[in-house]
N, C-alpha and C positions, 0 to 999 in steps of 0.2 A: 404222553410227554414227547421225547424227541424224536424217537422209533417205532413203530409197532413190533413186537415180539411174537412170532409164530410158530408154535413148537410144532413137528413135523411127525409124516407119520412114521419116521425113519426114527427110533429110538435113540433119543437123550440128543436130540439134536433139534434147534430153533432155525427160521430165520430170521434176519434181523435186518430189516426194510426200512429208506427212507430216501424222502422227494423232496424237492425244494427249487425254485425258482424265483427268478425278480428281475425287476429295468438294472440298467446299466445305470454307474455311477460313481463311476472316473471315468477319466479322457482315456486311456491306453486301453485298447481293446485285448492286448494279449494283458494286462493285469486283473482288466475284467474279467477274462478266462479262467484266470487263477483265482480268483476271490470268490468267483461262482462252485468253484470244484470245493475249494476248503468249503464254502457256508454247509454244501452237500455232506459233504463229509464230516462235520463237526456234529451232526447228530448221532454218528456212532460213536465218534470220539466220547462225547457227554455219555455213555453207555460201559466206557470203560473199555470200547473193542479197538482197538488198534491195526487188524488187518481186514480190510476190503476185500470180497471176491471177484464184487464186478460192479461198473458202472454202464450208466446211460449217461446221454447227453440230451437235453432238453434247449430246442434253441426257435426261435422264431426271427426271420428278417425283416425287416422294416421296407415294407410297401414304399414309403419314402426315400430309399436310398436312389442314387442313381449306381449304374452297374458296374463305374470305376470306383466310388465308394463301399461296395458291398463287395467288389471283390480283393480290397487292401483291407477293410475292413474285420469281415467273417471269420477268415482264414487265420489272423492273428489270437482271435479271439477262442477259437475250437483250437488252436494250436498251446493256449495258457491252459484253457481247460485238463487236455492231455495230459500235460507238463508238470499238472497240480497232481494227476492222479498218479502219475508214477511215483513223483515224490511220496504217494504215502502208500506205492507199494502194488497198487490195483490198473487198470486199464480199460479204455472205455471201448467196448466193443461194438453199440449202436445207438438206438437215442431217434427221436424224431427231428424234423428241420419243417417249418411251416410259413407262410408270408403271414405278415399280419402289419398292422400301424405301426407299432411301436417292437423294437428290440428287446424281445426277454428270451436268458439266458439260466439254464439250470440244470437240473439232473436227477437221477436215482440211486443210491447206493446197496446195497445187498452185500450182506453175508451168513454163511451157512458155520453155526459155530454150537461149542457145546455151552453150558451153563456155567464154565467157570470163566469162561471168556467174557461175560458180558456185568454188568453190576445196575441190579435193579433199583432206582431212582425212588428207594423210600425206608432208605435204614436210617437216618437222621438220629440223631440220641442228644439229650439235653448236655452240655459240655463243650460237644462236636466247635469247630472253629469253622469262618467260611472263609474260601479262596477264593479270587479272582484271576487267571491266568494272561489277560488282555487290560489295556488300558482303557477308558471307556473315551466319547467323545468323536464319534466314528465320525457321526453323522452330522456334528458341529462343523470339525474341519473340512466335509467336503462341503459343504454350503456354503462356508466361509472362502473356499478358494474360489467357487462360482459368482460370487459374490466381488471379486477382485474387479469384473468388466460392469460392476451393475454401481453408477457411482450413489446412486440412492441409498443401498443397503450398505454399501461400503463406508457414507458417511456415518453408518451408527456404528459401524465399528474402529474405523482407523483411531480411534481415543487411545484404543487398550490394546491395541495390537498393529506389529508392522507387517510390510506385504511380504518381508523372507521370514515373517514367522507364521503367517498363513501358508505360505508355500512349503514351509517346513514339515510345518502338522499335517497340510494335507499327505504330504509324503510320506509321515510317518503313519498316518493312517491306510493308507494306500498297503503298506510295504504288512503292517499289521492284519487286516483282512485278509490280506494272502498268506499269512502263514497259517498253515497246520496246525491243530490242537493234539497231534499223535502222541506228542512229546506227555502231555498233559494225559493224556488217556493212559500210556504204557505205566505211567507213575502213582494215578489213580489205585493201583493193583499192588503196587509196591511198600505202599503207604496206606493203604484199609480204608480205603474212600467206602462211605458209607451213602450218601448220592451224589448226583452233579448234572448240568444241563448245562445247555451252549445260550450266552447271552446273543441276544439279535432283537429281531423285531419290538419286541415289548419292555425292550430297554433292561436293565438291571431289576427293577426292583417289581418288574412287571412278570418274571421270572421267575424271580426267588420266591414269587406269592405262589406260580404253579408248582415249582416244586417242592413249597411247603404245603402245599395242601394237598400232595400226594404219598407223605407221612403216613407209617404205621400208628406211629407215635405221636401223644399231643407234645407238638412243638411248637417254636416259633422262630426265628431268623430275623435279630437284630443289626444290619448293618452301620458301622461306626467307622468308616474309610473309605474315600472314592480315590481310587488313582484314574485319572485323567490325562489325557494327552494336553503336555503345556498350552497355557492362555487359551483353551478351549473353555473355562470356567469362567473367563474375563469377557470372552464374545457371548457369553449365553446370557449373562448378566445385563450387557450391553443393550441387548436386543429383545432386552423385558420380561427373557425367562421363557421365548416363548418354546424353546425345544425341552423344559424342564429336565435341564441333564443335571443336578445335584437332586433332582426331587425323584430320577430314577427311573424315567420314563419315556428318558430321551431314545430313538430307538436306535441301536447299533449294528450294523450286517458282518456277519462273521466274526461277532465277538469271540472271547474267551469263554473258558470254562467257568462256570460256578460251582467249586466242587466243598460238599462238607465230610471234613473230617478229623477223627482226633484231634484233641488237643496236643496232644504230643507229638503228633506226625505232621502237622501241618506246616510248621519251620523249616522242618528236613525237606519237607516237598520242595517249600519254596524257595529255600536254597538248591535245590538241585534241579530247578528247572531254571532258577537263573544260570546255572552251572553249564546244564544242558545248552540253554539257547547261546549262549555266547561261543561253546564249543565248536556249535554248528557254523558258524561265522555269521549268520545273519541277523539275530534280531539285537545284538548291541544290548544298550544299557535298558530299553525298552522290554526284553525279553524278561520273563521270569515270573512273579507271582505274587502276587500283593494276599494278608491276611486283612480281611475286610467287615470281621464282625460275630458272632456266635451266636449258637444254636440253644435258646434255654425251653421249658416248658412253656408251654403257649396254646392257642388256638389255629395253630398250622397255617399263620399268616407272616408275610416277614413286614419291616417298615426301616425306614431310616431314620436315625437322630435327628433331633432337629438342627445340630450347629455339625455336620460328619466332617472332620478333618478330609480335607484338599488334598493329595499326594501331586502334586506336578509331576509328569512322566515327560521326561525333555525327549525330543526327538534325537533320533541314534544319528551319530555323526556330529551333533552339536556340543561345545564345549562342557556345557554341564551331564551331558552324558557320558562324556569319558570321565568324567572324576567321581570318585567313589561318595557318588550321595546318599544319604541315611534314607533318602524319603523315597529313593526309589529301591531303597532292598527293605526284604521281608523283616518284622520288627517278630524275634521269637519270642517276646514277652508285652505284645501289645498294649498297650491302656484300654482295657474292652470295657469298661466297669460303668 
């Protein structure tokens, strides 16, 4: 799943290892910095471990740069990196740096912990509710803003979308990748999370397949709710489907958690991680936690509905995110049926 687990020879104690890298994919190299530390770190999060002991830094420069470019460049970017790791508590002490074509940026996370600190990614129980802690849509809105100078592509979208709601989303996607799933992790524990993994690469439902088929239990993971970063569902449409983000497979970097648990816990979660995020001052009305569908007996595969209710997640600072909207807080008694 998201970590290797290695129990050591040092009695009742693991460690709990993981690697991850990728190209860049926003403009702002120090937010790249920080969206490569969270993606690193979101694989223990998904584990339920909330403290890091140590990091790497995984980085390569682009043979391509010229050496005023890579010296404004670099430095902002290993500076977000940093920046991300303190925030959740750890520090990077080394890391390789390599020239190569292309800019990829990444890491190692490690920690040395006991067995109650972490949550093995296969207690699922028929009942169970699934969570989403992130809005999906990553990878729409940053296409869509690169998309702004390309007028080709632009004309299949300006229909259903303006260019300060492109700019919008991408910001909000931007500001969401870099945050931390810590929040999400520590509450994991508080609330009896039974498994959870970090959306990314293989999209939402490309996810929930692995960590339904890493069940004790014959289960299954019916998804019935996508919250989406606003008119990111209007440009997919647009554009003939072809990032399939309602069909779950659009892929996302640094998503959220996908965490299953209780029926009865999973309101409280997500009330209190919207609780949580707004506290922190950062994530706005975008912060918090969407209930996204439920776990019944099955063949340890998830799927989506075929008609999943849309959640629009307006971008924080936007007038529909200051008003207390229904679609973007957790609904404690969902229509799952």
């Amino acid at each position: 799943m998201d970590c290797c687990v290695i129990p050591l020879r040092h009695g009742g104690l693991s460690l709990v290892q993981t690697t991850d890298f990728f190209y860049p994919l926003v403009e702002d190299p120090y937010m790249m910095g920080r969206i490569a530390c969270a993606n690193v770190l979101s694989d223990l999060y998904a584990m339920g471990i909330t403290e890091c002991d140590n990091m790497l830094m995984l980085l390569s420069v682009s043979q391509k740069m010229n050496d005023k470019d890579r010296e404004k460049v670099m430095p902002l970017m290993i500076r977000g990196f940093r920046d991300a790791a303190e925030e959740g508590g750890t520090s990077v002490t080394g890391g390789q740096t390599v020239i190569n074509p292309w800019i990829i940026v990444g890491g190692v996370a490690s920690v040395v912990c006991q067995p109650n600190e972490f949550i093995m990614p296969d207690g699922a129980v028929p009942g169970d509710v699934l969570v989403l802690t992130k809005p999906l849509g990553t990878q729409v809105a940053v296409n869509a803003h690169q998309w702004l100078d390309q007028p080709e592509r632009w004309n299949k979208i300006k229909l259903v979308v303006t260019k300060e709601e492109v700019k919008e989303a991408y910001q909000e996607a931007m500001f969401s990748m870099a945050t931390l799933n810590r929040t999400a992790a520590g509450l994991m524990h508080k609330f009896q999370a039974h498994a959870a993994t970090d959306v990314t690469g293989f999209g939402l439902l490309g996810h929930a397949n692995n960590l339904a088929a890493q069940q004790r239990n014959e289960v299954a993971f019916v998804i019935h709710n996508l919250p989406i970063i606003a008119k990111m569902t209007a440009i997919s449409k647009a554009c003939g489907n072809v990032f399939n983000l309602v069909q779950g497979t659009s892929a996302e970097t640094s998503g959220g958690l996908l965490v299953c648990l209780p029926r009865e816990q999973a309101a409280k979660f997500c009330s209190e991680m919207k609780s949580q995020s707004s506290g922190a001052g950062g994530q706005g009305a975008s912060g918090g936690a969407w209930i996204i569908g439920i776990v019944e007996k099955g063949d340890r595969r998830a799927r989506i509905i075929d008609k999943p209710r849309i959640i629009e997640v307006p971008p924080r600072g936007s007038q529909a995110a200051n008003q207390d909207n229904s679609s973007t807080s957790p609904d404690p008694n969902p229509n799952l049926s």
